[in-house]
GUZAKOL-254929 format. One record per residue: z, y, x of N, C-alpha, C in turn; residue number from 1; residue in three letters. Coordinates in pm, 1 decimal. Layout:
% GUZAKOL-254929
<rec n_up="Z" n_north="Y" n_east="X" ca_up="Z" ca_north="Y" ca_east="X" c_up="Z" c_north="Y" c_east="X" i="NUM" aa="ALA"/>
...
//
This chain:
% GUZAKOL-254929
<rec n_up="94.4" n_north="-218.9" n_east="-1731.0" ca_up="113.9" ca_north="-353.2" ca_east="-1681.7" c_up="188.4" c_north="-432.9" c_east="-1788.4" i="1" aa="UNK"/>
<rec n_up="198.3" n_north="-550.0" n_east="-1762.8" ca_up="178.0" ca_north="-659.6" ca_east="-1931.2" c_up="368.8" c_north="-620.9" c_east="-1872.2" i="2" aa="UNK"/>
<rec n_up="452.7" n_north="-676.1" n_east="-1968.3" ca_up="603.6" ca_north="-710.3" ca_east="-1977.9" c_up="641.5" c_north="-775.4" c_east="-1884.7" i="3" aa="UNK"/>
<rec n_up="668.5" n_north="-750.2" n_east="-1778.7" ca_up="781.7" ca_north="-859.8" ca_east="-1686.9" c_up="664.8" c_north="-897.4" c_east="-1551.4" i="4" aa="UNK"/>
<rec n_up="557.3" n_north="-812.6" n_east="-1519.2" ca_up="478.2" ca_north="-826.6" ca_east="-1408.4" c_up="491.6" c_north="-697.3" c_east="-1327.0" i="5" aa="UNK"/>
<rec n_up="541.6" n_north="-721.6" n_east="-1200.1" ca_up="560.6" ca_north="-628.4" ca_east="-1093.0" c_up="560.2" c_north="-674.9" c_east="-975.4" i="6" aa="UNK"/>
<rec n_up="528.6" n_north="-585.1" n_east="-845.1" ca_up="494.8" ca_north="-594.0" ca_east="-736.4" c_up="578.0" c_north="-695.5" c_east="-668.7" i="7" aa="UNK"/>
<rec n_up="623.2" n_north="-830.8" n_east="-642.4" ca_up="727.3" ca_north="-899.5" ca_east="-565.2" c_up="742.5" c_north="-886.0" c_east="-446.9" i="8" aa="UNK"/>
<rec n_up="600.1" n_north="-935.5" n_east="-342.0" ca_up="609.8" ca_north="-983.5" ca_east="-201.8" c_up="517.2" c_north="-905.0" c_east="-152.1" i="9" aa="UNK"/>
<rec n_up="495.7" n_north="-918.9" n_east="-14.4" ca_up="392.9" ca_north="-943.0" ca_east="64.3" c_up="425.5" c_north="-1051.9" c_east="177.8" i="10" aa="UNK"/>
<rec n_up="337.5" n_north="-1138.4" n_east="236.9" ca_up="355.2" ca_north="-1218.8" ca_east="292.3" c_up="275.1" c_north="-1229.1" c_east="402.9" i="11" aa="UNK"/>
<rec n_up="306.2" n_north="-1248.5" n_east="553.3" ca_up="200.7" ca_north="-1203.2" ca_east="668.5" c_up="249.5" c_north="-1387.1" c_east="777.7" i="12" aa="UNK"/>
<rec n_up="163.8" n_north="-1369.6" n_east="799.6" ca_up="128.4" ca_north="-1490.1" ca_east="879.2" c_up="166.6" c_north="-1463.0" c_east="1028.9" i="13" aa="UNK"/>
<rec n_up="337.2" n_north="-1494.7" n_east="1089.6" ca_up="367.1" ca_north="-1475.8" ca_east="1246.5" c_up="331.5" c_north="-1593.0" c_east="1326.7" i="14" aa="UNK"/>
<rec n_up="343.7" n_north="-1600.1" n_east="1469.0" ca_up="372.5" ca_north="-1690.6" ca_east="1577.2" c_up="533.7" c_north="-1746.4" c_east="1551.9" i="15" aa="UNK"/>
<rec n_up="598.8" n_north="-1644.3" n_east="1599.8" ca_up="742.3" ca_north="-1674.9" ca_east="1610.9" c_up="834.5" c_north="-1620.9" c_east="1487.9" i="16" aa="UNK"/>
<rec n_up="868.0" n_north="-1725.4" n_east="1437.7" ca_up="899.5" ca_north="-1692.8" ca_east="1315.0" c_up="1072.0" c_north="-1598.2" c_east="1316.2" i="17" aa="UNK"/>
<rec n_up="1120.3" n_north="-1633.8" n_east="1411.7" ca_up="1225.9" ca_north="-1597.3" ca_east="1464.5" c_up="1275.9" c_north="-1420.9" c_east="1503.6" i="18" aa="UNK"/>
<rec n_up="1142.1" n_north="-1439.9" n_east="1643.6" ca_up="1159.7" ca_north="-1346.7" ca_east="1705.3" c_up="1124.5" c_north="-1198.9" c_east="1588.6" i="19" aa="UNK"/>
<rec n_up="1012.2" n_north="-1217.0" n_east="1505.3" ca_up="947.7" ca_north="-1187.8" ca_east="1361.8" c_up="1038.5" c_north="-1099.9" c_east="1307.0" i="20" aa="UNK"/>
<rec n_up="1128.1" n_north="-1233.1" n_east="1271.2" ca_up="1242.2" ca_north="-1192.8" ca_east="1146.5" c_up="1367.9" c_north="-1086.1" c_east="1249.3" i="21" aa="UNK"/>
<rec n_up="1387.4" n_north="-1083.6" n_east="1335.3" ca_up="1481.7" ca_north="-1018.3" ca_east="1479.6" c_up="1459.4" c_north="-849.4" c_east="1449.9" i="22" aa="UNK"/>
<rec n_up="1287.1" n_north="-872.0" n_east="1420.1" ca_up="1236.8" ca_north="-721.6" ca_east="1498.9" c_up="1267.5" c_north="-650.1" c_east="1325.5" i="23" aa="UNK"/>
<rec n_up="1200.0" n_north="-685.3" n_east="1179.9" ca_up="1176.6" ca_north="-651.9" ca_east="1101.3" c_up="1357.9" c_north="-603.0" c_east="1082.2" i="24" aa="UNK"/>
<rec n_up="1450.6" n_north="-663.4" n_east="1107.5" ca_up="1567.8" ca_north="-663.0" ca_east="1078.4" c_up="1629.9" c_north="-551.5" c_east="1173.5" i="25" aa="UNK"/>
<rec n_up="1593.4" n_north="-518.8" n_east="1315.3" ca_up="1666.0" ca_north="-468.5" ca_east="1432.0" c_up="1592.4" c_north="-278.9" c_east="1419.6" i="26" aa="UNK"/>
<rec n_up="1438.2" n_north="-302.3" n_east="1354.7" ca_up="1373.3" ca_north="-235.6" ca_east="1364.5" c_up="1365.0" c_north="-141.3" c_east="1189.4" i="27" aa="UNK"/>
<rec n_up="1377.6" n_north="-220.5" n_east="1096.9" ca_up="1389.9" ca_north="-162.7" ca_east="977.8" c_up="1500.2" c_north="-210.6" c_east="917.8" i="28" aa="UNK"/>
<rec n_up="1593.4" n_north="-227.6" n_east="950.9" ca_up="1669.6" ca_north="-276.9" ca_east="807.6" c_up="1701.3" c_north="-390.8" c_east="767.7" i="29" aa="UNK"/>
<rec n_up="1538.7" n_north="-472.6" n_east="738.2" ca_up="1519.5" ca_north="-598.5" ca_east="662.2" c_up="1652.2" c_north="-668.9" c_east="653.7" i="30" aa="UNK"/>
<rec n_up="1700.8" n_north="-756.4" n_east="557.6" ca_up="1822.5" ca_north="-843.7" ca_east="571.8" c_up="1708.1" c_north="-963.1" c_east="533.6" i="31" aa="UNK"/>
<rec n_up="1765.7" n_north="-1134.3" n_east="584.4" ca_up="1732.9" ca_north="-1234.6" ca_east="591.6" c_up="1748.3" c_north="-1299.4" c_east="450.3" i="32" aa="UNK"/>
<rec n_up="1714.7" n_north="-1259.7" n_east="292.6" ca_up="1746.4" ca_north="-1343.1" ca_east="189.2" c_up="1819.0" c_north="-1468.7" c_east="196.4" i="33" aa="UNK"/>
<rec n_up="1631.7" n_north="-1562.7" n_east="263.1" ca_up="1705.3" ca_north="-1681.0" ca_east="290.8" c_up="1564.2" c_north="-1723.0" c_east="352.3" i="34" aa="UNK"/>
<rec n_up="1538.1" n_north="-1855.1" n_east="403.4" ca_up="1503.9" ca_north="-1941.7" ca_east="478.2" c_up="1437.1" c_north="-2087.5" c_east="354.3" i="35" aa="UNK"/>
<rec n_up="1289.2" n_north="-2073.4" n_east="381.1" ca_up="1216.4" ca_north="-2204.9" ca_east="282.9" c_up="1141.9" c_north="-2228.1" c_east="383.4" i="36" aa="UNK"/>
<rec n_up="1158.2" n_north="-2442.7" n_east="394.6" ca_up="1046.7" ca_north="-2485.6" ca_east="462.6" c_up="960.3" c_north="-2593.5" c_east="369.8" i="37" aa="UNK"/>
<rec n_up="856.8" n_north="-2648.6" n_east="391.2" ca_up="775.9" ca_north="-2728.6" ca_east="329.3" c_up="639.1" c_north="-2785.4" c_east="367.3" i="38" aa="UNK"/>
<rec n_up="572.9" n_north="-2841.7" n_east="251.8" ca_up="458.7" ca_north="-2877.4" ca_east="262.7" c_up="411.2" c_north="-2994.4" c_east="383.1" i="39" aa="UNK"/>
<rec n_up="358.4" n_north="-3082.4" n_east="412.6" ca_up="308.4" ca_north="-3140.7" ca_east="533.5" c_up="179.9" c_north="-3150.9" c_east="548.5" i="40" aa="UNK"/>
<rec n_up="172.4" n_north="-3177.3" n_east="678.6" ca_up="-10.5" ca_north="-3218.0" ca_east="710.8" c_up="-21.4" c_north="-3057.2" c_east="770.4" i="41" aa="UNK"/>
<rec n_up="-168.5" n_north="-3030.1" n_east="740.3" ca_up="-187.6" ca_north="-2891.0" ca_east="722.0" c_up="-118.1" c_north="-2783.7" c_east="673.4" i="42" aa="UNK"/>
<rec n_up="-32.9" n_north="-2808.9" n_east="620.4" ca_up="9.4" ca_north="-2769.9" ca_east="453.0" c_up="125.3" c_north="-2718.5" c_east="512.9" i="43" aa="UNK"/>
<rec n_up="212.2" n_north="-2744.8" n_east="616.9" ca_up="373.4" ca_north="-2749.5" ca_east="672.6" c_up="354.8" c_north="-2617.3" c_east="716.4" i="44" aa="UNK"/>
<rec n_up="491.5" n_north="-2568.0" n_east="625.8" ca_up="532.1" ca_north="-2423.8" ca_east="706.0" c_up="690.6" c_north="-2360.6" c_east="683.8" i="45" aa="UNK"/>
<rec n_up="737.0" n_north="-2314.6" n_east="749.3" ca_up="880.6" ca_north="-2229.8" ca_east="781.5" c_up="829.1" c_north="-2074.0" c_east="719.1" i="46" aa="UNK"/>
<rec n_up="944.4" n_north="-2065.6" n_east="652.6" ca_up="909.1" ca_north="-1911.0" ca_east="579.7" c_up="1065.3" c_north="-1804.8" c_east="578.6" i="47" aa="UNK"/>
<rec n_up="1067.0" n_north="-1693.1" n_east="642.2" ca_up="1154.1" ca_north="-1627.5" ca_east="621.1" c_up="1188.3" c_north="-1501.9" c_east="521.3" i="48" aa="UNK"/>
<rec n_up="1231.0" n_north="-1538.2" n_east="361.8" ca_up="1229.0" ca_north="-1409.7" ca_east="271.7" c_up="1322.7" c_north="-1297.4" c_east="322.4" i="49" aa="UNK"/>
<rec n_up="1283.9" n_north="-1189.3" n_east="381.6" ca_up="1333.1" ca_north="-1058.3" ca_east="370.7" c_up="1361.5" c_north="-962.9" c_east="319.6" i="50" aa="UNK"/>
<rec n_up="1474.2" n_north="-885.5" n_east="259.0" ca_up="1469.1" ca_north="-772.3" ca_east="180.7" c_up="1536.3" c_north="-634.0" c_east="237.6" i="51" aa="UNK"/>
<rec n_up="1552.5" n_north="-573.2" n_east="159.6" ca_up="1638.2" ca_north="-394.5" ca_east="214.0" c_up="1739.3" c_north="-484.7" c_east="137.3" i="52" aa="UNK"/>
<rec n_up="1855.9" n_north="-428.7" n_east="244.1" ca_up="2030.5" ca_north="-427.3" ca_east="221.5" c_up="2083.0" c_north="-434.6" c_east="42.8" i="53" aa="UNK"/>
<rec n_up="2017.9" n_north="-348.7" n_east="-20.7" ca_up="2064.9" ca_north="-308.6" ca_east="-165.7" c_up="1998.2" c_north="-392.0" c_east="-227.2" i="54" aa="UNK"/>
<rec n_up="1865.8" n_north="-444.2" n_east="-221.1" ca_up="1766.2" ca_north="-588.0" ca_east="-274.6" c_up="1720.3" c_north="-493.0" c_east="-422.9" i="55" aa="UNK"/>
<rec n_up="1671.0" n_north="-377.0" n_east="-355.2" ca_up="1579.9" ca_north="-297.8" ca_east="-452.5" c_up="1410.2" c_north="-319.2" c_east="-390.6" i="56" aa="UNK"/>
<rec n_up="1359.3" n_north="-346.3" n_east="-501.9" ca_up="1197.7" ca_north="-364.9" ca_east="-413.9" c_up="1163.4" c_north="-460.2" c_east="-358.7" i="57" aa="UNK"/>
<rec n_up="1006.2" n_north="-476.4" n_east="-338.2" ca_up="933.3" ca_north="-600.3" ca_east="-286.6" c_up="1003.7" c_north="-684.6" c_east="-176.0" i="58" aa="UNK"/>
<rec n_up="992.3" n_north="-802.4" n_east="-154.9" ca_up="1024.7" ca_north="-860.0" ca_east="-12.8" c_up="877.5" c_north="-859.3" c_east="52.8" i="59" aa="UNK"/>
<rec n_up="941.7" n_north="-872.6" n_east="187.4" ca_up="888.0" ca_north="-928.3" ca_east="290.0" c_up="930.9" c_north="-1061.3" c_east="318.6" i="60" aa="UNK"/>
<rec n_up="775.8" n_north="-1160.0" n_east="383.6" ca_up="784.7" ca_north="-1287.3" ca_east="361.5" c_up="707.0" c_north="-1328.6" c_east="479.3" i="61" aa="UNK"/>
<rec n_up="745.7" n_north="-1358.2" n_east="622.2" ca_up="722.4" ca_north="-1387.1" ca_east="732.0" c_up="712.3" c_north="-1563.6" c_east="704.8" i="62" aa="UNK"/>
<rec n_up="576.5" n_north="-1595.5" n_east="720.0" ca_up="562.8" ca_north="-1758.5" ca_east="692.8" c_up="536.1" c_north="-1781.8" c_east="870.4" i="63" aa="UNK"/>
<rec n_up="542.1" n_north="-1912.5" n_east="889.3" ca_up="474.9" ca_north="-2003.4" ca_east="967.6" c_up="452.0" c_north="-2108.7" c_east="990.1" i="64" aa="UNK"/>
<rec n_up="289.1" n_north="-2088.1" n_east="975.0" ca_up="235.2" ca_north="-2236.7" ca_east="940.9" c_up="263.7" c_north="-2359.2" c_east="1060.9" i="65" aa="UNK"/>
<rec n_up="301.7" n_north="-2461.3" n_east="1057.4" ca_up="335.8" ca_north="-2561.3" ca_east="1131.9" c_up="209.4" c_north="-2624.3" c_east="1221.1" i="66" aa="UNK"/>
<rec n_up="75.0" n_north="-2627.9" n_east="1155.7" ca_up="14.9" ca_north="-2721.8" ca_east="1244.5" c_up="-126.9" c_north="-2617.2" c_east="1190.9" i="67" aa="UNK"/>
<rec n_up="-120.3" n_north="-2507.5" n_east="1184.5" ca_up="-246.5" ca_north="-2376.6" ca_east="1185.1" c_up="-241.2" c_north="-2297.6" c_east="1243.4" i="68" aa="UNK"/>
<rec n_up="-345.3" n_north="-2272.3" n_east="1344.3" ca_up="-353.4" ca_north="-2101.5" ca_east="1454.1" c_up="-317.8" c_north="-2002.8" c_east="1362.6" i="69" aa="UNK"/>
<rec n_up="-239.0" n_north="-1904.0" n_east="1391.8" ca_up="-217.3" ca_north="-1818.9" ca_east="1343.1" c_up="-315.9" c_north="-1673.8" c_east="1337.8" i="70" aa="UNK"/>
<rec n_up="-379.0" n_north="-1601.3" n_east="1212.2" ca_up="-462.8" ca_north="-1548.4" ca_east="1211.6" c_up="-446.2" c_north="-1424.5" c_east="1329.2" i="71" aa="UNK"/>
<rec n_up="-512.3" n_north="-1317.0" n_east="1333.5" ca_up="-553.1" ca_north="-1201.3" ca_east="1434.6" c_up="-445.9" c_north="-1111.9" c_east="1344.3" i="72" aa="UNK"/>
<rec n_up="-401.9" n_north="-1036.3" n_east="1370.5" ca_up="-319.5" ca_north="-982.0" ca_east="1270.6" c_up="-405.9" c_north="-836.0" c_east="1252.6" i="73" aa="UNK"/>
<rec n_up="-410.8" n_north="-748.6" n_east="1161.1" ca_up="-490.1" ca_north="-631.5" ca_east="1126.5" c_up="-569.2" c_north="-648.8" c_east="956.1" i="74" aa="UNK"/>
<rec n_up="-484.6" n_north="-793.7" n_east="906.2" ca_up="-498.9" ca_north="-829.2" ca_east="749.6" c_up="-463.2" c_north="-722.6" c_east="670.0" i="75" aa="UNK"/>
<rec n_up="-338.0" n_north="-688.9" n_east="681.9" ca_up="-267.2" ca_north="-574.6" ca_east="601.7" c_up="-199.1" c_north="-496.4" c_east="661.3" i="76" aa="UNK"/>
<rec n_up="-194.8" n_north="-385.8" n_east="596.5" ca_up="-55.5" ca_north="-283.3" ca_east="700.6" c_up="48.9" c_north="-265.5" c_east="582.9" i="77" aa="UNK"/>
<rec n_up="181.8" n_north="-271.6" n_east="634.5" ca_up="272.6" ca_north="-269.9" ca_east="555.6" c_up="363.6" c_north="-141.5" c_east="558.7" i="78" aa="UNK"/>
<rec n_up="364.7" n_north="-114.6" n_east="458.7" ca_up="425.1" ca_north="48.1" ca_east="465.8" c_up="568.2" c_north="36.8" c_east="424.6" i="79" aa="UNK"/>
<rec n_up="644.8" n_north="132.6" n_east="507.2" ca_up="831.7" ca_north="177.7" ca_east="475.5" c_up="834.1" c_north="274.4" c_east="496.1" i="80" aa="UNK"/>
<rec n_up="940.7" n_north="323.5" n_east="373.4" ca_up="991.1" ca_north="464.8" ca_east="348.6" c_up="1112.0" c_north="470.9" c_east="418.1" i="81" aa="UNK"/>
<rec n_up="1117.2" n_north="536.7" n_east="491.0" ca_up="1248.7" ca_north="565.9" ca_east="558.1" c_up="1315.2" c_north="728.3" c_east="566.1" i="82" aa="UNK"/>
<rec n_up="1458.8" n_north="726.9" n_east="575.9" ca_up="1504.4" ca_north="869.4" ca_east="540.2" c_up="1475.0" c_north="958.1" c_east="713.1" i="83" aa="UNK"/>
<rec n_up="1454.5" n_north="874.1" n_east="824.8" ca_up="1476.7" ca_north="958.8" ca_east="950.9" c_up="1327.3" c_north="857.1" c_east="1071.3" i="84" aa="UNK"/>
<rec n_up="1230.7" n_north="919.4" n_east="1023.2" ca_up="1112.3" ca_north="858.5" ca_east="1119.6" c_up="1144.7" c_north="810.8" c_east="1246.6" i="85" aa="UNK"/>
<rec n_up="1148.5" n_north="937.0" n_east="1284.5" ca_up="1204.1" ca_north="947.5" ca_east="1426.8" c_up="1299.3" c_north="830.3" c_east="1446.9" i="86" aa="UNK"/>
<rec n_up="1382.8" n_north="818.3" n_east="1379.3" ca_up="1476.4" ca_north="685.1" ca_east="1421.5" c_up="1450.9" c_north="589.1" c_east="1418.8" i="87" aa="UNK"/>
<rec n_up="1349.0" n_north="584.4" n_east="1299.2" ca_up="1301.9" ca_north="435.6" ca_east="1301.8" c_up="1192.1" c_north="411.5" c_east="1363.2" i="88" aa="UNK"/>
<rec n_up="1140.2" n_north="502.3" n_east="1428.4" ca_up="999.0" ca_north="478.8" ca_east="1593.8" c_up="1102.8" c_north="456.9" c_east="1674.0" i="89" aa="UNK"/>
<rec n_up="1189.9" n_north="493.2" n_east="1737.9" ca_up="1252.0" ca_north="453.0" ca_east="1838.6" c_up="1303.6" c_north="309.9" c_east="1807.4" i="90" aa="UNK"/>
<rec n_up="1348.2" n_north="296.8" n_east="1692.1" ca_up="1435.1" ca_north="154.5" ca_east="1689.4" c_up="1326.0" c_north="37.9" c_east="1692.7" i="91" aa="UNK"/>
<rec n_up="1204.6" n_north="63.1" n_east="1657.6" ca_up="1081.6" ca_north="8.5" ca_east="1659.6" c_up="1055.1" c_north="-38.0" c_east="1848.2" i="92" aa="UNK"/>
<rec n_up="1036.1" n_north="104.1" n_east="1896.7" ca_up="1032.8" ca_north="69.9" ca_east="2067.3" c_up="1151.3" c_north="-23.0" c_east="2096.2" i="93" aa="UNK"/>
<rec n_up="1264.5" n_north="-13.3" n_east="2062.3" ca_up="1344.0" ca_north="-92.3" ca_east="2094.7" c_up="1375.0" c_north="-247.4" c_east="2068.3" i="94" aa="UNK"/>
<rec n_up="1264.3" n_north="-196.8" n_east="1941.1" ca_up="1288.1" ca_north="-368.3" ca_east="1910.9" c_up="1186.1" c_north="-450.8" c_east="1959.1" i="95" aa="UNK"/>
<rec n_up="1072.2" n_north="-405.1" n_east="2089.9" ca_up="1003.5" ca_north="-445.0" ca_east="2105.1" c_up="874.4" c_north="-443.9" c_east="2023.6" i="96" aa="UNK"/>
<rec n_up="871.6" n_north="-344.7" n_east="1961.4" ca_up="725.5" ca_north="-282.8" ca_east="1912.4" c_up="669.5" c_north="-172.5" c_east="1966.3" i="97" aa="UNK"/>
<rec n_up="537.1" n_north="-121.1" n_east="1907.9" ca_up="422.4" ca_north="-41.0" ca_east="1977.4" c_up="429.9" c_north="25.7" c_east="1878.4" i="98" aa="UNK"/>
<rec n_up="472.4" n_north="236.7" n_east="1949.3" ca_up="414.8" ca_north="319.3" ca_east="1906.2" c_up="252.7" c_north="353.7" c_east="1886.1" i="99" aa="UNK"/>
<rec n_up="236.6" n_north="360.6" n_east="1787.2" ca_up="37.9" ca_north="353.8" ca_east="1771.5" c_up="20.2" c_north="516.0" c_east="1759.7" i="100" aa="UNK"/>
<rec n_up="85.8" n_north="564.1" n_east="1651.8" ca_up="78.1" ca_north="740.7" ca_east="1613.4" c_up="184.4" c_north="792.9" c_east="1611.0" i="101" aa="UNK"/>
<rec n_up="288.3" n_north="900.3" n_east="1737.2" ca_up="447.8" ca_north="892.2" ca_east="1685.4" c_up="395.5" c_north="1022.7" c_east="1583.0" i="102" aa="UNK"/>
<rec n_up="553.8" n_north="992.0" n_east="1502.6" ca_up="552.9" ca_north="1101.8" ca_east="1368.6" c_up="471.3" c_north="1205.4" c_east="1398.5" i="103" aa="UNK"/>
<rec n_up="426.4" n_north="1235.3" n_east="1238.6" ca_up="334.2" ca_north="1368.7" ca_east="1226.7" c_up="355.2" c_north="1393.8" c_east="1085.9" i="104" aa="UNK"/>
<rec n_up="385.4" n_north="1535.2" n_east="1032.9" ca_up="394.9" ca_north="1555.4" ca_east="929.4" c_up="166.8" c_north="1575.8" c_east="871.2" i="105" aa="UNK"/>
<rec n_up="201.5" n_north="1580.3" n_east="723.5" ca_up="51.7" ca_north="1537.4" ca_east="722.5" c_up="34.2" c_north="1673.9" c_east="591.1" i="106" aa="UNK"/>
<rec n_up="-68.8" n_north="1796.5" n_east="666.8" ca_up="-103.5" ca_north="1909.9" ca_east="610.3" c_up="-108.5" c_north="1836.7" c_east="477.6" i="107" aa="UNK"/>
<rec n_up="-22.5" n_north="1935.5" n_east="396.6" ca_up="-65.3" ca_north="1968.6" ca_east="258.6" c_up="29.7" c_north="1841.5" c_east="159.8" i="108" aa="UNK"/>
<rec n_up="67.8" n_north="1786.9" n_east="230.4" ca_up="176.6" ca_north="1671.9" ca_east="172.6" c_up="299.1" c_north="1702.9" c_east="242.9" i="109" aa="UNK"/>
<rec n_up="404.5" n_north="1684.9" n_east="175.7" ca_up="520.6" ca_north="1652.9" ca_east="167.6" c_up="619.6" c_north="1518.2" c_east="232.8" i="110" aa="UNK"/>
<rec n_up="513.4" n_north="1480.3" n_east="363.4" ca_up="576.0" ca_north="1326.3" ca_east="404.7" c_up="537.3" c_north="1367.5" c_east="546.8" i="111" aa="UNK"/>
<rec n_up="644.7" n_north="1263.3" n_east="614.0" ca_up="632.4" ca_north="1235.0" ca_east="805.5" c_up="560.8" c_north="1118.3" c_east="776.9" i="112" aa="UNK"/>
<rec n_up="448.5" n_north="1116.9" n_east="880.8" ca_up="437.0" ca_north="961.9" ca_east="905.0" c_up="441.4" c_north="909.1" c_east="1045.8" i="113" aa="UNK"/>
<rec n_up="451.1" n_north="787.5" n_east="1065.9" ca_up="389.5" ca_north="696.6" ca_east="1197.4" c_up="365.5" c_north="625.7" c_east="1177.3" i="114" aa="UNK"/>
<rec n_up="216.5" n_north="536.2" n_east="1289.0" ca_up="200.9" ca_north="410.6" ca_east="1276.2" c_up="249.1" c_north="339.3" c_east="1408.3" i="115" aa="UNK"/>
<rec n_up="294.4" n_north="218.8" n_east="1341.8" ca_up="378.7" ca_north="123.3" ca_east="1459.9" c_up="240.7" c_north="-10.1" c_east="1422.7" i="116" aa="UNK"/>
<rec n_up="332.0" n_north="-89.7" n_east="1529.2" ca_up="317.0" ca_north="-225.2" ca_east="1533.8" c_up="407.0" c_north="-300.9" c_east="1579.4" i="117" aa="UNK"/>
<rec n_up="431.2" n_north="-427.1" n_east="1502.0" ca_up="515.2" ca_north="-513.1" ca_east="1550.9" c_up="481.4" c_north="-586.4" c_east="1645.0" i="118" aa="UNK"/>
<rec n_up="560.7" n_north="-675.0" n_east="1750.5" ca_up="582.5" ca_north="-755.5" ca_east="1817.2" c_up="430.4" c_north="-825.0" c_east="1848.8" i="119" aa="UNK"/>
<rec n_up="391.7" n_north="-902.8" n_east="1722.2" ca_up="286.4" ca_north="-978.7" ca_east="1743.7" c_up="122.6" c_north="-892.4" c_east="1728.4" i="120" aa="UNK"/>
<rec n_up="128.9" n_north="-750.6" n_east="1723.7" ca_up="57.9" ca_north="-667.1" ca_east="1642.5" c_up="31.8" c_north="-629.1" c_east="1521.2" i="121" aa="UNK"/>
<rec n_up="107.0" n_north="-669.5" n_east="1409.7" ca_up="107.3" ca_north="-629.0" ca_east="1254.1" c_up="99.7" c_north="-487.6" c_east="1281.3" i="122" aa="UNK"/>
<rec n_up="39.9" n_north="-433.6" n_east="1175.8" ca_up="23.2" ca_north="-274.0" ca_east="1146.3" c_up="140.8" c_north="-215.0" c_east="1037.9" i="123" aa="UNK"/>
<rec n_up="204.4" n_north="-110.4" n_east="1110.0" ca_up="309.3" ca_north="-114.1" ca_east="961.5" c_up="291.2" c_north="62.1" c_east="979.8" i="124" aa="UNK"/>
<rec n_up="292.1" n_north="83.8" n_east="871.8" ca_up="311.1" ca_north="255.6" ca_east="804.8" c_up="416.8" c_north="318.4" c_east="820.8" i="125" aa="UNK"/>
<rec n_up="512.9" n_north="400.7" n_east="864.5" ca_up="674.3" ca_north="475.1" ca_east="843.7" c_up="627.9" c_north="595.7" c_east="766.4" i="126" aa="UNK"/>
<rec n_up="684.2" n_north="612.2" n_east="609.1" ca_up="654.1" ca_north="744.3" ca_east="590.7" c_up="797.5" c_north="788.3" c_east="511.6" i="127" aa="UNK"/>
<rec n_up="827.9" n_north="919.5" n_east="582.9" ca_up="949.2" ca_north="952.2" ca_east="539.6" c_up="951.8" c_north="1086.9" c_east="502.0" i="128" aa="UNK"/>
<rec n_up="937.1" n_north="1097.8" n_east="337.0" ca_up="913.0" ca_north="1209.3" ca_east="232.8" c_up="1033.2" c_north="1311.7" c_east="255.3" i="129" aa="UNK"/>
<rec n_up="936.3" n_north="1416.5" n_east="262.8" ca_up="990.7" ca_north="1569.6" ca_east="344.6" c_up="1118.2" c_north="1582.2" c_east="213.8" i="130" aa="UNK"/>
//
């Protein structure tokens, strides 16, 4: 990769930009960077940058568009490494998300996984290396 190009964001399209930023935070970790709004017309949207506590690695970037339906969600699935699965499926149920697959270690690899979903249905990955 060329000098000074690396992975930054991902960015997913919520309803509630709020409730969004609540679960990613209650449920993984996420801390709130900061808060950008803009654009008008079509164009207007509220955006919440998210990161892990230490601000190692990509953010997460919960937008919402002001005056656009918000897409079906099943665009991307977003994957986290976490040290204790199990804890973070439950904190997931608790934060008002959907167990999809609880943990399973996966023959012949070295990782737990689960799949969740958030609040609005986003697909997110938990894999937490044996």
């Amino acid at each position: 990769m060329a000098d000074g190009q690396h992975f930054a964001f991902t960015k997913i399209a919520v309803k509630n930009l709020d409730a969004q930023s609540a679960f990613y935070s209650a449920a993984l970790g996420q801390i709130v960077r900061h808060r950008v709004s803009g654009g008008e017309g079509d164009g207007a949207f509220s955006e919440v940058v998210m990161g892990s506590p230490d601000g190692d690695g990509p953010s997460l970037l919960l937008v919402h568009h002001l005056h656009r339906e918000t897409p079906t969600p099943g665009e991307v699935v977003l994957g986290f490494t976490v040290a204790d699965v199990e804890r973070v499926v439950r904190a997931v149920a608790d934060a008002g998300g959907v167990v999809c697959a609880p943990p399973r270690s996966l023959p012949g690899q070295a990782v737990r996984v689960a799949r969740v979903q958030d609040p609005e249905g986003h697909a997110l990955e938990i894999v937490q290396p044996a």
